[in-house]
PAPAGU-371522 format. One record per residue (C-alpha): residue in one letter; x, y, z; residue number from 1. Coordinates in pm, whole numbers. Example, Ala and Ser with C-alpha at 12.3 -4.5 7.8 and 13.67 -1.06 7.14 Angstrom:
BEGIN
code	c1	c2	c3	pos
a	1230	-450	780	1
s	1367	-106	714	2
! end
This chain:
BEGIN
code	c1	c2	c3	pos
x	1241	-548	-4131	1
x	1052	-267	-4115	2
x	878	-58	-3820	3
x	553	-228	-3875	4
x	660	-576	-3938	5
x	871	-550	-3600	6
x	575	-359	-3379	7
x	334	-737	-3559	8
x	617	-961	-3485	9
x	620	-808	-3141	10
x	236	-847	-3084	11
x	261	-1209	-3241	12
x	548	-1302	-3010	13
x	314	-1166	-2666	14
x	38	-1396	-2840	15
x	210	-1667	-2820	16
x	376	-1654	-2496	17
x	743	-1603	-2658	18
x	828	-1239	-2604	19
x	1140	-1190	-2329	20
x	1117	-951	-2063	21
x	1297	-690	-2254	22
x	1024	-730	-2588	23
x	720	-691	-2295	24
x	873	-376	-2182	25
x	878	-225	-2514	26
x	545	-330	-2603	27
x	376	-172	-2295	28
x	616	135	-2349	29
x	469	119	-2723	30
x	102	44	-2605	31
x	133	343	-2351	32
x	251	582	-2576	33
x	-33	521	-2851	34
x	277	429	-3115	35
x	193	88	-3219	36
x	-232	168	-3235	37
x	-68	441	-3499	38
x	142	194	-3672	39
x	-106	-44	-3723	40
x	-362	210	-3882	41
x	-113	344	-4087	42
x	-20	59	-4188	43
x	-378	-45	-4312	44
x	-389	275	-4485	45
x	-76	227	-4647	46
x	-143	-173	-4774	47
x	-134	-144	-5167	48
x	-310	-484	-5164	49
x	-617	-366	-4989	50
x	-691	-208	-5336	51
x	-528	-465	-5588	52
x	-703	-666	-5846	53
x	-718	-1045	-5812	54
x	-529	-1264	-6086	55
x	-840	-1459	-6131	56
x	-1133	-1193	-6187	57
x	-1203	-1093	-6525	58
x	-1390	-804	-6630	59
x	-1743	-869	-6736	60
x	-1832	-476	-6755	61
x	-1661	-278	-7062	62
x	-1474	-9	-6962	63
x	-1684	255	-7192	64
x	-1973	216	-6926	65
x	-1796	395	-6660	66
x	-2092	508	-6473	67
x	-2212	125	-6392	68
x	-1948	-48	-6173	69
x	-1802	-352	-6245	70
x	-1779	-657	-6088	71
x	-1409	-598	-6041	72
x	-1437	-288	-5854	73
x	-1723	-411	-5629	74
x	-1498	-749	-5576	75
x	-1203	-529	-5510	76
x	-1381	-280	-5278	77
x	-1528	-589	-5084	78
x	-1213	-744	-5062	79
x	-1029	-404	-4946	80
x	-1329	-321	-4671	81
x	-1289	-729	-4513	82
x	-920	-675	-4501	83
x	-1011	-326	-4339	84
x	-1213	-490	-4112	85
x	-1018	-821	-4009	86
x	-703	-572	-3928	87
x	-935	-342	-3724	88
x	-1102	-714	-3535	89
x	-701	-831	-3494	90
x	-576	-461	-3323	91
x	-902	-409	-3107	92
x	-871	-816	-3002	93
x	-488	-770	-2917	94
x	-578	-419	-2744	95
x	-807	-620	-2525	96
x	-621	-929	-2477	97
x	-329	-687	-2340	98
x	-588	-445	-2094	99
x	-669	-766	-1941	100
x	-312	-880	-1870	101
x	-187	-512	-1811	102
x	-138	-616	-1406	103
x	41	-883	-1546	104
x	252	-700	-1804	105
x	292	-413	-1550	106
x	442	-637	-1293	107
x	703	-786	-1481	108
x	819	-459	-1656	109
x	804	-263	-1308	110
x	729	-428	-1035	111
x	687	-366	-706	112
x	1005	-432	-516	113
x	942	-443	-117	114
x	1158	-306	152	115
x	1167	-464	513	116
x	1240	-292	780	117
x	1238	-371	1165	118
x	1334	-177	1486	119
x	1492	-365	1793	120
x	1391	-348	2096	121
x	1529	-32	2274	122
x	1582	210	1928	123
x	1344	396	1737	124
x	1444	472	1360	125
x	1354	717	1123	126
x	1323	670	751	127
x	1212	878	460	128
x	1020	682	137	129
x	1061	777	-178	130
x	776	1018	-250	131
x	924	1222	38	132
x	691	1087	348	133
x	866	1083	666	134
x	814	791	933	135
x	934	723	1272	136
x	936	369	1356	137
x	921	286	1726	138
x	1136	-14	1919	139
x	1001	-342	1834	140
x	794	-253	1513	141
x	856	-368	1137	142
x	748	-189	809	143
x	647	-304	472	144
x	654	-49	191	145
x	762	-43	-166	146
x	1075	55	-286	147
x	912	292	-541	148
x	534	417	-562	149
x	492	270	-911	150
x	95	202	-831	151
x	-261	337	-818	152
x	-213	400	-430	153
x	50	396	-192	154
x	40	98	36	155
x	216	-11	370	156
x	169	-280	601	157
x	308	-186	975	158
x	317	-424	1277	159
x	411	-218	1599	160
x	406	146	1630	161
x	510	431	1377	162
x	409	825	1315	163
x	375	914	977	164
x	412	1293	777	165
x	257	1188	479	166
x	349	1369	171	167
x	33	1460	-2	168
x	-85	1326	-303	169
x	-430	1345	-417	170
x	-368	1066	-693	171
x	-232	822	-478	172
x	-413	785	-171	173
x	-179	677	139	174
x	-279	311	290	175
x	-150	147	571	176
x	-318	-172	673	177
x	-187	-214	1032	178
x	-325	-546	1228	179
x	-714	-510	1234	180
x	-741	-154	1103	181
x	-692	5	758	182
x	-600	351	806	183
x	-637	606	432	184
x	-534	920	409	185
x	-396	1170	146	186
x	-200	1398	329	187
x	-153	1408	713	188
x	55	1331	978	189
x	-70	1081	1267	190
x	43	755	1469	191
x	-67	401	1449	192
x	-12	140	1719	193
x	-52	-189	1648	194
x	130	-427	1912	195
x	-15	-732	1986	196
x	-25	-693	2345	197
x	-254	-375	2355	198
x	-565	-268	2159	199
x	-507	-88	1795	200
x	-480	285	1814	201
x	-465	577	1522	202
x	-378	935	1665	203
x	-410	1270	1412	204
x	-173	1506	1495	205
x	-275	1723	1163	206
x	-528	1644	894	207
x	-817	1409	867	208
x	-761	1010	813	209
x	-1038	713	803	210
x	-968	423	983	211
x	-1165	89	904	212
x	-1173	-290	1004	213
x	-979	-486	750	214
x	-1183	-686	529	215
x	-1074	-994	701	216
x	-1184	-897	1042	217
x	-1585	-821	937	218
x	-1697	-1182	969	219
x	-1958	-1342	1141	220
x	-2034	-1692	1180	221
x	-1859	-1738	811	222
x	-2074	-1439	702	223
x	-2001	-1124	598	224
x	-2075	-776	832	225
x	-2065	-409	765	226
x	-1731	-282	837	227
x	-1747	-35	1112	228
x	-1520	309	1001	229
x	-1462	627	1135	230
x	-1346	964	1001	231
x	-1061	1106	1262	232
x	-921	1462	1274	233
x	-668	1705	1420	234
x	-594	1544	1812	235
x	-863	1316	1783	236
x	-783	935	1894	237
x	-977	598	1773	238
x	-881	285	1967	239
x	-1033	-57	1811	240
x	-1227	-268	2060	241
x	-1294	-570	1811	242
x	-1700	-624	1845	243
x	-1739	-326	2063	244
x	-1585	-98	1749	245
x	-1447	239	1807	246
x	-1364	407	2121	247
x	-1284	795	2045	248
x	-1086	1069	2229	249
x	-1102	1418	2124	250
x	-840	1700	2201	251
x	-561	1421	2306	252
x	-211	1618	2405	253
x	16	1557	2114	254
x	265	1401	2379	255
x	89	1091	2501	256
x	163	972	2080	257
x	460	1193	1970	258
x	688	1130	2279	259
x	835	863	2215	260
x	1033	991	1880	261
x	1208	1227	2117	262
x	1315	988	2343	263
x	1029	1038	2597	264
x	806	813	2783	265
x	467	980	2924	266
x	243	756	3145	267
x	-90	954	3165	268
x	-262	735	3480	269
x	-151	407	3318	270
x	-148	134	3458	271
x	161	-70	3540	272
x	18	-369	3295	273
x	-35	-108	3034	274
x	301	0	3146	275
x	514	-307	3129	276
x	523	-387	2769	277
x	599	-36	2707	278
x	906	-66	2909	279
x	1006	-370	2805	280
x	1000	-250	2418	281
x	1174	55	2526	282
x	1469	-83	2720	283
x	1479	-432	2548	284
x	1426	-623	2868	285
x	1167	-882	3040	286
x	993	-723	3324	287
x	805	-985	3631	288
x	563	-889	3860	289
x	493	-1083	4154	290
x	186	-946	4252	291
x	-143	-887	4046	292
x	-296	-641	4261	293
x	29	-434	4139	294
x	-47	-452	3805	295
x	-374	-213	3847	296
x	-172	40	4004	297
x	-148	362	3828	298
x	102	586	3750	299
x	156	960	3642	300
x	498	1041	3492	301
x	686	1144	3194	302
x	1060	1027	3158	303
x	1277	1212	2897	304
x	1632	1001	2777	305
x	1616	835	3146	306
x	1782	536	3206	307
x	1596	213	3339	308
x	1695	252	3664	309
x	1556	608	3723	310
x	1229	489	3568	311
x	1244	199	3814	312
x	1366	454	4120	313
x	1043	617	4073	314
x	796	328	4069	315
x	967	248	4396	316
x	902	549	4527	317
x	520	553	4401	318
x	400	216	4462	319
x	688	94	4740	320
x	797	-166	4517	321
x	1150	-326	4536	322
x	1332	-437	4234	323
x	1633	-658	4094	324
x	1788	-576	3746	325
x	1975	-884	3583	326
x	2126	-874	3242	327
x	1795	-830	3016	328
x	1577	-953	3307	329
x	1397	-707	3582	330
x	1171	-885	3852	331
x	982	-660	4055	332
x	807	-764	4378	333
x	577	-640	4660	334
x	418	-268	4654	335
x	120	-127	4696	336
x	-107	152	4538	337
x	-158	454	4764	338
! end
C-alpha cells in the first residue's frame, strides 16, 4: 500500500466511525501539518486515468484534422475535469466534516487531564502549574486546573482562597472562574477569595485583571441581565455584593491579602464574625460564641506563626472574654466591646 492509499484508507476509516485512537492521532497530526491536503492533490495530479481513453469511444474525427477536436478528446477532457472535480468535492467535504469534529478529535488525541487539589484546614500549600504560574492555596480551599495547557486559554476553577503569579501569556488568556465571579487576566499576580461564608473578593497586587459575574449568576426572573464587570489594578480590591454589584477599595496594604502565605493573620477592625471562620480555617477547629452582641466587636491585630492560644490570650484581653479549648472545639463566652 502506498502513501496515498493509506492517508484514503485513513480518511475512509474516520468516515465511518472505525479508526482507533492511535489512526485519529495520526490523522489530526497529518491534517495539522498540511501532509494529507498535499497527498491528495498530488495524487489527483498524478492519476493516469484522469487522462485515459474509454474502451467504448470510438473516434468519429480523423486524425489528419488536428486542428478540430474530437469527440474523444472532449469526452476525455470532460471525464478528467469531473474526476478533478469529485476528488476536489470529496477532500474539501472531509476537510469540513473533520473542522467540525476537531473538539472532538482534539479531545481524544490530547485531552485535557484535570488535577485536584485541596488544602486542610490549618495548612496552606504552594504549587507551581505547568506553564510556570505560581499559586498559594490557603487552608480549606480546593483547585481545579489542567494537567497541561493544551487549549485556547488557560482555565481554573478555585473554591476557597488562593494568590496567583501568573506567568504571562498573551495567547492564552488566564481564567479562573471562582464561585460567582470570573476573574481574566494575562499576566499578573492577585488573590481571590471565594469561601462560602463571606462575600467574593479579587485583590491586585501587580497588573490589571477583570472580574465579572459568571454567566450563571446574571438571571432575572428566568431572564437574562447584563453582567456587571470591572477592570481592577495594582492594590485595588473588588468585593461582589450579588444585586448590589461591586464594592471597590483602592490603595489596599498588600498585607490584609498576602499575609496569610507567610503564616500571618492581620485583622484590620474586623469583626469577630468576620473573624471566626478565619480562625477556624486557620487552626482547623470549631469556634462558639455565646453572645451575639460579641460577634460585632472589633478587633485590630496581626498574628505572625502564633499559636491558638496567643490569638485567643489577646481577644481576652480586648473584649474580656473567657475561653475553653477542647480537642478541635473552642467555646468562647461573655465579653464585651470597649
Amino acid at each position: 500500500m502506498d502513501q496515498t492509499q493509506f492517508y484514503k484508507q485513513l480518511v475512509d476509516r474516520y468516515k465511518n466511525n472505525q479508526a482507533s485512537v492511535e489512526e485519529i492521532e495520526v490523522l489530526f497530526h497529518l491534517i495539522k501539518t498540511g501532509e494529507i491536503e498535499q497527498s491528495l492533490y498530488d495524487s489527483i495530479e498524478a492519476d493516469p486515468s484522469l487522462y485515459e481513453e474509454s474502451a467504448d469511444v470510438k473516434k468519429v474525427v480523423p486524425e489528419a484534422q488536428p486542428l478540430v477536436p474530437s469527440v474523444v478528446s472532449i469526452r476525455r477532457s470532460w471525464t478528467g475535469l469531473w474526476k478533478v472535480a469529485a476528488a476536489i468535492v470529496v477532500f474539501i467535504s472531509v476537510s469540513l466534516l473533520l473542522y467540525s469534529k476537531k473538539g472532538e478529535i482534539r479531545d481524544i488525541v490530547d485531552p485535557v487531564r484535570l488535577v485536584r487539589v485541596e488544602v486542610p484546614m490549618g495548612r496552606v500549600r504552594k504549587l507551581q502549574l505547568s506553564d510556570g504560574t505560581e499559586v498559594w492555596l490557603n487552608a480549606g480551599s480546593v483547585l481545579k486546573y489542567p494537567q497541561k495547557f493544551n487549549r485556547e486559554k488557560r482555565v481554573l476553577t478555585l473554591e476557597g482562597e488562593a494568590f496567583f503569579k501568573v506567568f504571562h501569556d498573551a495567547e492564552k488568556p488566564f481564567i479562573i472562574h471562582s464561585g460567582k465571579l470570573n476573574t481574566v487576566v494575562l499576566g499578573t499576580s492577585f488573590n481571590v477569595k471565594t469561601y462560602g461564608d463571606s462575600p467574593a473578593q479579587v485583590s491586585v497586587r501587580s497588573g490589571k485583571v477583570s472580574v465579572a459575574e459568571s454567566a450563571a449568576d446574571v438571571l432575572e426572573d428566568g431572564k437574562a441581565k447584563a453582567q456587571r464587570m470591572v477592570i481592577l489594578t495594582k492594590d485595588q480590591q473588588a468585593t461582589y455584593l450579588g444585586t448590589e454589584g461591586f464594592n471597590i477599595r483602592k490603595d489596599v496594604p498588600a498585607g490584609e491579602y498576602m499575609g496569610w502565605q507567610e503564616g500571618e493573620l492581620v485583622f484590620t477592625g474586623k469583626t469577630l464574625l468576620e473573624m471566626k471562620p478565619v480562625l477556624e480555617r486557620w487552626y482547623g477547629v470549631k469556634i462558639l460564641m455565646d453572645s451575639k452582641k460579641l460577634a460585632n466587636c472589633r478587633m485590630v491585630g496581626s498574628y505572625r506563626q502564633e499559636t491558638l492560644k496567643n490569638v485567643l490570650e489577646a481577644m481576652r484581653f480586648a473584649l474580656n472574654i473567657t475561653y475553653k479549648i477542647e480537642g478541635n472545639k473552642v467555646t468562647i463566652r461573655g465579653g464585651s466591646c470597649k
